[in-house]
VEXKELO-496091 format. One record per residue: x, y, z of N, C-alpha, C, O in turn. Coordinates in nm, 3 decimals, padded with zeros to 5 digits. Example, Ala and Ser with C-alpha at 12.3 -4.5 7.8 and 13.67 -1.06 7.14 Angstrom:
# VEXKELO-496091
nx/ny/nz/cax/cay/caz/cx/cy/cz/ox/oy/oz
01.319/-00.569/00.780/01.230/-00.450/00.780/01.320/-00.330/00.780/01.424/-00.332/00.846
01.285/-00.225/00.708/01.367/-00.106/00.714/01.290/00.003/00.787/01.341/00.114/00.804
END
This chain:
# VEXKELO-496091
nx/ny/nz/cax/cay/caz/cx/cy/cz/ox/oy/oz
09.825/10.988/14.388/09.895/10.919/14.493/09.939/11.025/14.594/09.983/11.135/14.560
09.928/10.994/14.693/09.952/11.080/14.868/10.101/11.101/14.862/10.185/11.030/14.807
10.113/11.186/14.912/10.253/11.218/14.946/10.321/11.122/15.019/10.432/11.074/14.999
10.231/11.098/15.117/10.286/10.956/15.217/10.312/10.850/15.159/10.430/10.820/15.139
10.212/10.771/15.118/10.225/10.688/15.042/10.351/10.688/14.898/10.366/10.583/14.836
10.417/10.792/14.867/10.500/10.829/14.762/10.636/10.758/14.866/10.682/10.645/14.877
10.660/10.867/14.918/10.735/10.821/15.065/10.771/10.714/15.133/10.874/10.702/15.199
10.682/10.630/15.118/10.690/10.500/15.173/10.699/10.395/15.106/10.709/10.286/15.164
10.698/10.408/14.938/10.720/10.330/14.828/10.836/10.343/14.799/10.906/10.249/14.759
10.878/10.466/14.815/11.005/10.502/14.770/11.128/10.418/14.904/11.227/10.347/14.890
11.080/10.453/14.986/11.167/10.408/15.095/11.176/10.237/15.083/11.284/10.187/15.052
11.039/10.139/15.112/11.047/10.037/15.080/11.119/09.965/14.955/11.154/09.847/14.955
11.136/10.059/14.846/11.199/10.015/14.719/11.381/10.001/14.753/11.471/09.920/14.732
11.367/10.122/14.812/11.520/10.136/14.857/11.604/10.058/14.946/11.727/10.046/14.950
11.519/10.010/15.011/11.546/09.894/15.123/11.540/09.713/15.085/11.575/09.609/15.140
11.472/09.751/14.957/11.468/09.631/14.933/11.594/09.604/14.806/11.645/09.499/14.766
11.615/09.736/14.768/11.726/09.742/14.638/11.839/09.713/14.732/11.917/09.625/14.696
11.860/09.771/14.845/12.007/09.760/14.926/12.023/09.619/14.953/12.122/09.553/14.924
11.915/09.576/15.014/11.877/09.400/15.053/11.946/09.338/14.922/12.057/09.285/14.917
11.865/09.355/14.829/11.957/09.300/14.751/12.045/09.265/14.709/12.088/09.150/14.698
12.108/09.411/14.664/12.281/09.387/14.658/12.346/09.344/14.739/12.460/09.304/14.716
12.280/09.339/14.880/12.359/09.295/15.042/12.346/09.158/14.968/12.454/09.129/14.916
12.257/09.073/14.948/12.243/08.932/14.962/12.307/08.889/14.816/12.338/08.770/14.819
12.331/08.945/14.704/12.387/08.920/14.575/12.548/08.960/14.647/12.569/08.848/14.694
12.629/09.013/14.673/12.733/09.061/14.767/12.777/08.932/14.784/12.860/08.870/14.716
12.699/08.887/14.905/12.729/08.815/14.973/12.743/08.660/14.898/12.848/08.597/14.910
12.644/08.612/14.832/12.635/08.532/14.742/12.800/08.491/14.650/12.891/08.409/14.651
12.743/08.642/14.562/12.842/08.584/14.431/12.977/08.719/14.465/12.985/08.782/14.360
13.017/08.743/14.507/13.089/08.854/14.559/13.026/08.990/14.498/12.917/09.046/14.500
13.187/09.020/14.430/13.113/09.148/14.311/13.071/09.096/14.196/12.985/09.174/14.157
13.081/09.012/14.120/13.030/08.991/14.004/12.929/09.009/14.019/12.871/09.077/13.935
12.830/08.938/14.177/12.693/08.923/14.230/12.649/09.062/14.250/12.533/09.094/14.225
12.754/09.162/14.302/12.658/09.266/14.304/12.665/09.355/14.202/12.599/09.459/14.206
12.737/09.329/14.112/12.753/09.399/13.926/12.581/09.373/13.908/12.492/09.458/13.899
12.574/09.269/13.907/12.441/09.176/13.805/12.341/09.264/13.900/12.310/09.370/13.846
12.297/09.249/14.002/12.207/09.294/14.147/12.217/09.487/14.113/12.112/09.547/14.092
12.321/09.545/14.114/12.337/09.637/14.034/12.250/09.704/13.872/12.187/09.808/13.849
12.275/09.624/13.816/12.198/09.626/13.676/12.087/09.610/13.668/12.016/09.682/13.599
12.048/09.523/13.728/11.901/09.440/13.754/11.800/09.579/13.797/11.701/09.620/13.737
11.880/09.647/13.950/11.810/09.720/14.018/11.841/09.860/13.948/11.831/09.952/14.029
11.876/09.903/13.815/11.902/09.999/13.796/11.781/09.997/13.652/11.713/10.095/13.620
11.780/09.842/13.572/11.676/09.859/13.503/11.519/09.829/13.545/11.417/09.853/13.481
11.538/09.763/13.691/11.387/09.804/13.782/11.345/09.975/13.810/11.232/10.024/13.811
11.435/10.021/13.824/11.465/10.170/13.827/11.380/10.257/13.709/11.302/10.350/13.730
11.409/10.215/13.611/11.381/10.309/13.480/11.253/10.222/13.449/11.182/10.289/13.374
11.202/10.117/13.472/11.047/10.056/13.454/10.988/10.122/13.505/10.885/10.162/13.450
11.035/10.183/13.682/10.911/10.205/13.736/10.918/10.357/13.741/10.813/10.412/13.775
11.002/10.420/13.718/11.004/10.566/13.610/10.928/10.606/13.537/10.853/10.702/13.550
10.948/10.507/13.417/10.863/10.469/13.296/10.679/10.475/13.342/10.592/10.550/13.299
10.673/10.375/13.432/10.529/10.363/13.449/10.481/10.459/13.601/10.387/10.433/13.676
10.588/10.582/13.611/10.503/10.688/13.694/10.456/10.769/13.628/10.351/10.824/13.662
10.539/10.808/13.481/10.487/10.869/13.387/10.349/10.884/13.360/10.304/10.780/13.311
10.255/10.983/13.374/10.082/10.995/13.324/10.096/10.957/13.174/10.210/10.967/13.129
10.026/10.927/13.112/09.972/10.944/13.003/09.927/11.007/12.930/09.845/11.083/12.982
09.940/11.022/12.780/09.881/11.137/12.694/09.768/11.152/12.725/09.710/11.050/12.764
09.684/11.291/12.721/09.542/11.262/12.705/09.494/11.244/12.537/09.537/11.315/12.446
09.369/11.101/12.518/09.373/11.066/12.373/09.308/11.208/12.367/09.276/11.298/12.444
09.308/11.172/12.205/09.267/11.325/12.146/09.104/11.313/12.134/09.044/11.208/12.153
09.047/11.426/12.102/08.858/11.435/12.083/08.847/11.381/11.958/08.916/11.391/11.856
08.747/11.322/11.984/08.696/11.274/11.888/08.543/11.339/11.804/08.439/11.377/11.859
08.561/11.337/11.720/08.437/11.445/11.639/08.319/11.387/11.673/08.329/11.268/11.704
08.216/11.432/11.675/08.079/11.338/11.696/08.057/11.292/11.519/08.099/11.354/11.421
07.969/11.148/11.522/07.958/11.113/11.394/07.859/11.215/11.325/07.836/11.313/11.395
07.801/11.212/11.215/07.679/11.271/11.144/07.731/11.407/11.162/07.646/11.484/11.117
07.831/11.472/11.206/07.845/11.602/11.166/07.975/11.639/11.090/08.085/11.626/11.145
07.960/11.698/10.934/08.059/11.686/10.874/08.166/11.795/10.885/08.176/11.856/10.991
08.232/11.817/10.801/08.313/11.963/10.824/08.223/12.061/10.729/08.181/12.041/10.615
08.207/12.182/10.821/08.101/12.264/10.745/08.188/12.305/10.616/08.133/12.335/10.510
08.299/12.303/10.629/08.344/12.379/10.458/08.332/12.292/10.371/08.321/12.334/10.256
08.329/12.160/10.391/08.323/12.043/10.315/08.216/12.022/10.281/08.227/11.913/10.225
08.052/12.069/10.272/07.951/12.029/10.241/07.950/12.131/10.123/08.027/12.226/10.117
07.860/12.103/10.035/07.806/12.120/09.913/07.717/12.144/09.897/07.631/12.067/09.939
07.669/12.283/09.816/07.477/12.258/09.815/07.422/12.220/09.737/07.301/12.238/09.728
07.516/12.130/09.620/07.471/12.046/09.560/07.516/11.861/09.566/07.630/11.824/09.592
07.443/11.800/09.547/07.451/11.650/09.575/07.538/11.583/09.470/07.459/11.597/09.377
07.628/11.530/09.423/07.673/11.480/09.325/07.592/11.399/09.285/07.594/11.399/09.161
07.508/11.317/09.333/07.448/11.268/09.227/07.314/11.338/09.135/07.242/11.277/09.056
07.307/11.466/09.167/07.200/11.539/09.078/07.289/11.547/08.949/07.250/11.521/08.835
07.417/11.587/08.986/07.491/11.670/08.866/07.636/11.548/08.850/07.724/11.571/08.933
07.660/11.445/08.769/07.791/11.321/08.834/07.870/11.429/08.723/07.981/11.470/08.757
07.825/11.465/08.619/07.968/11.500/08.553/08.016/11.666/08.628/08.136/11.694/08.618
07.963/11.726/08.668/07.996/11.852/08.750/08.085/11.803/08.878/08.169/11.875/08.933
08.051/11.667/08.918/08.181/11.624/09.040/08.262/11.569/09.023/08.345/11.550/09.112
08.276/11.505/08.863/08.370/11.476/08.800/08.453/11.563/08.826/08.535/11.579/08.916
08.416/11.630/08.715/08.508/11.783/08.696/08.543/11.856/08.828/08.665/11.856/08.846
08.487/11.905/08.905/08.559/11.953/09.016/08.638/11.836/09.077/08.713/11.857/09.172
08.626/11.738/09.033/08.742/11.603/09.119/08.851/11.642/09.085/08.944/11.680/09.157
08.841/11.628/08.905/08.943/11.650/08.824/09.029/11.785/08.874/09.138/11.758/08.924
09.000/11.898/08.868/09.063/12.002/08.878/09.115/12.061/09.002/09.165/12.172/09.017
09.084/11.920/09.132/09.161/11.924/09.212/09.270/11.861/09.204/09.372/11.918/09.243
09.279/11.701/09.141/09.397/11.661/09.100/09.480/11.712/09.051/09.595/11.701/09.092
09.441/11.802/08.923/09.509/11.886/08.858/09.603/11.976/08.904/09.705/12.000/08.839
09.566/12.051/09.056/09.649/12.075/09.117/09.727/12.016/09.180/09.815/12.089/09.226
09.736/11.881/09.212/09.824/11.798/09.288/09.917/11.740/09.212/10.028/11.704/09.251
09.857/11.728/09.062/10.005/11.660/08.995/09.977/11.710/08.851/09.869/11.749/08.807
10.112/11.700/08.778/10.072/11.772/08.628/10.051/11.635/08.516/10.016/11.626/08.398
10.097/11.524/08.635/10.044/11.411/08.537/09.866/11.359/08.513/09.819/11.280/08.430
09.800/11.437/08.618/09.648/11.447/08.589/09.627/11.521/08.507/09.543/11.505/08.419
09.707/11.626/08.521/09.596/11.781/08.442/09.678/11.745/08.340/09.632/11.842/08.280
09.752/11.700/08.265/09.798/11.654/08.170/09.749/11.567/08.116/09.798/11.565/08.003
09.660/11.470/08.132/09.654/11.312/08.089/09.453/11.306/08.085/09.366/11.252/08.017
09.462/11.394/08.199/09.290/11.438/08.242/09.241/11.508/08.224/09.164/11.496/08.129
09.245/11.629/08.293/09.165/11.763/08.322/09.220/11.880/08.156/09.150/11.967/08.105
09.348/11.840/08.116/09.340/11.964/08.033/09.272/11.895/07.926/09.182/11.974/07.896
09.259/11.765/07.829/09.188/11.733/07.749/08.997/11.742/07.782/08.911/11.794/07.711
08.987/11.687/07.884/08.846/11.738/07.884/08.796/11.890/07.892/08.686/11.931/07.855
08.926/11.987/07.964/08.847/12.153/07.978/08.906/12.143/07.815/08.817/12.198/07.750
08.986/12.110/07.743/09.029/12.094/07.570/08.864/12.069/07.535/08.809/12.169/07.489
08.801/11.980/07.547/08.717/11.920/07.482/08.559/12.003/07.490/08.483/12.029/07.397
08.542/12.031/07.637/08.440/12.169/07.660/08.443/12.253/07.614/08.351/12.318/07.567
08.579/12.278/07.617/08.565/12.476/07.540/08.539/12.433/07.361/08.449/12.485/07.295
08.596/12.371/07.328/08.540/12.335/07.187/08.396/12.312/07.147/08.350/12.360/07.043
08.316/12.228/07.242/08.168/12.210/07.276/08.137/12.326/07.276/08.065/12.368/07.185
08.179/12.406/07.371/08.095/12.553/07.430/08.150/12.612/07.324/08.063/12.698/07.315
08.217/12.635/07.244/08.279/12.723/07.160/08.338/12.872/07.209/08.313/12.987/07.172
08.435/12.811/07.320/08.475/12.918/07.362/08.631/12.909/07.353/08.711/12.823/07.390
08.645/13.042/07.285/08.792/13.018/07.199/08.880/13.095/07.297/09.001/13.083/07.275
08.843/13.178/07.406/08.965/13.222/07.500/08.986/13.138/07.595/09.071/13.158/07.682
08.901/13.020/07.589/08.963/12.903/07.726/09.057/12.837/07.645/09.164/12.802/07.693
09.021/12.810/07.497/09.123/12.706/07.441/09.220/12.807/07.415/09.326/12.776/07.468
09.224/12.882/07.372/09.374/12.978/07.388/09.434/12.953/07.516/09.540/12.890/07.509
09.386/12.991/07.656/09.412/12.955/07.802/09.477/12.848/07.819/09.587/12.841/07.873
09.385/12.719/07.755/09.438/12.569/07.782/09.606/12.591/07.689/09.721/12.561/07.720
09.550/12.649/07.580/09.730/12.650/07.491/09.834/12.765/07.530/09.935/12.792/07.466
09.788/12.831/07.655/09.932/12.877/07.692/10.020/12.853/07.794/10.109/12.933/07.824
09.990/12.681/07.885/10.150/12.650/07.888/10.217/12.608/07.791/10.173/12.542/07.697
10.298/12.634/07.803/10.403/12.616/07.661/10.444/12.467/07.667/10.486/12.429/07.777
10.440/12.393/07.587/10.473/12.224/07.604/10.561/12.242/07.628/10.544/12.237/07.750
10.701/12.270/07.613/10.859/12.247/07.686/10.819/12.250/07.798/10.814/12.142/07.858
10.786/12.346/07.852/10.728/12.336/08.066/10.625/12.233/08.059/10.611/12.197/08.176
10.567/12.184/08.005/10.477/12.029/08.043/10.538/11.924/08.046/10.514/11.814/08.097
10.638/11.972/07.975/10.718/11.822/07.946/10.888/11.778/08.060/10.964/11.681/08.049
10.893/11.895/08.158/10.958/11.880/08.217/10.992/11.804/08.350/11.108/11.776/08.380
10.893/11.776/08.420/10.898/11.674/08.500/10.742/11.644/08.538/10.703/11.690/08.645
10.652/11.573/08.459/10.517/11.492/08.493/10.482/11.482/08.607/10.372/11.525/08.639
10.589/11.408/08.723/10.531/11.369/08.824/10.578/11.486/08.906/10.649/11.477/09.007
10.539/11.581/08.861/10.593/11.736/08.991/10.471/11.760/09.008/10.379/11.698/08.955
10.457/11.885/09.108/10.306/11.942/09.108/10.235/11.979/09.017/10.284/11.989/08.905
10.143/12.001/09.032/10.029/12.028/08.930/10.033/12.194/08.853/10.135/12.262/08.839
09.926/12.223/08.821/09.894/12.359/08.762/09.878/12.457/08.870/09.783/12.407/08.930
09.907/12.561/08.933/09.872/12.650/09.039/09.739/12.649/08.997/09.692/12.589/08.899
09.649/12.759/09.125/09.530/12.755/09.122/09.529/12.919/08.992/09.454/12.900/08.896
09.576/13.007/08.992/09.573/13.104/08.939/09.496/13.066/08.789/09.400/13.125/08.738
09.566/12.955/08.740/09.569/12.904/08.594/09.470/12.852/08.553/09.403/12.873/08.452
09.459/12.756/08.663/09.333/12.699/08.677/09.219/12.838/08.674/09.167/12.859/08.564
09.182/12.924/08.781/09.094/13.002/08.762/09.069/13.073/08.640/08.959/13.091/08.588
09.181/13.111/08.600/09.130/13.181/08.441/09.098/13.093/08.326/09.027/13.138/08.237
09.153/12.940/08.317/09.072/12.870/08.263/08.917/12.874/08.271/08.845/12.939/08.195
08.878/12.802/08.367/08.738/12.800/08.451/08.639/12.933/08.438/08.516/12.933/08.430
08.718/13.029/08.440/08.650/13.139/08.387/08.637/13.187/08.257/08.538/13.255/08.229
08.732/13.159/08.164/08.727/13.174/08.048/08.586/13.068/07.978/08.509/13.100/07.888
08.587/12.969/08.038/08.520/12.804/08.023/08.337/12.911/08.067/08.247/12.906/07.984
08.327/12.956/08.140/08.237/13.036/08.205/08.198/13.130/08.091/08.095/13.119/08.024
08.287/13.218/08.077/08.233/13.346/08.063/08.153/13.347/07.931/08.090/13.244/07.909
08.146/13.441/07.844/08.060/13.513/07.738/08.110/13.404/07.599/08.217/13.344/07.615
08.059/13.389/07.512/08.163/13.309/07.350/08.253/13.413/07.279/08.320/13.381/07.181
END
């Protein structure tokens, strides 16, 4: 909008706000120009309101392209119980009522399969008093998790 044109809206508004109260004045005395008053003070803050620009919306991603850290170079459905398990052991970090109820009985149940006796040592050293202290808190740090997973990994 032109400067002029700013100018001349503004002026016409003003002339027509004074008109007003002149003819509410005159009308209803002051009560008339209380109300004529109010009226023209919340016409005021509307058109405030709507000189205001607008946010610009935000970008939008193009479809078919994913987040590169988020791809996989393997497909879950070649391998479903390998995306199980990495499902699992993300929950695991989010709450200790998964890796409690989920993830530590099945890495329990692998390392016994695999016969690997330093993961199940691993799985048995939180101490149950700290498991049992508040369920719905966070999960296992990642630290714990890794030396599991590696123990689960490594040599028998």
């Amino acid at each position: 909008m032109s400067r002029v044109r700013r100018v001349a809206g503004f002026a016409a508004g003003t002339i027509g706000v004074a008109g007003a109260l002149a003819a509410s004045y005159g009308a209803a005395g002051t009560t008339g120009l209380v109300d004529a008053a109010a009226l023209a003070a919340l016409g005021a803050l509307i058109l405030a309101r709507g000189m205001i620009p607008g946010e610009k919306p935000p970008l939008v991603r193009p479809k078919g392209r994913g987040h590169p850290r988020k791809r996989s170079a393997l497909r879950a459905a070649d391998f479903p119980a390998y995306a199980t398990i990495a499902s699992d052991l993300e929950w695991a970090r989010m709450s200790r009522r998964h890796y409690e109820h989920g993830t530590r009985p099945l890495l329990a149940r692998l390392a016994a399969t695999l016969g690997r006796p330093r993961a199940e040592a691993e799985l048995a050293a939180v101490p149950p008093n700290a498991r049992a202290l508040d369920p719905d808190g966070p999960g296992v740090d990642l630290a714990t998790l890794e030396r599991i997973v590696t123990a689960l990994e490594g040599e028998p």
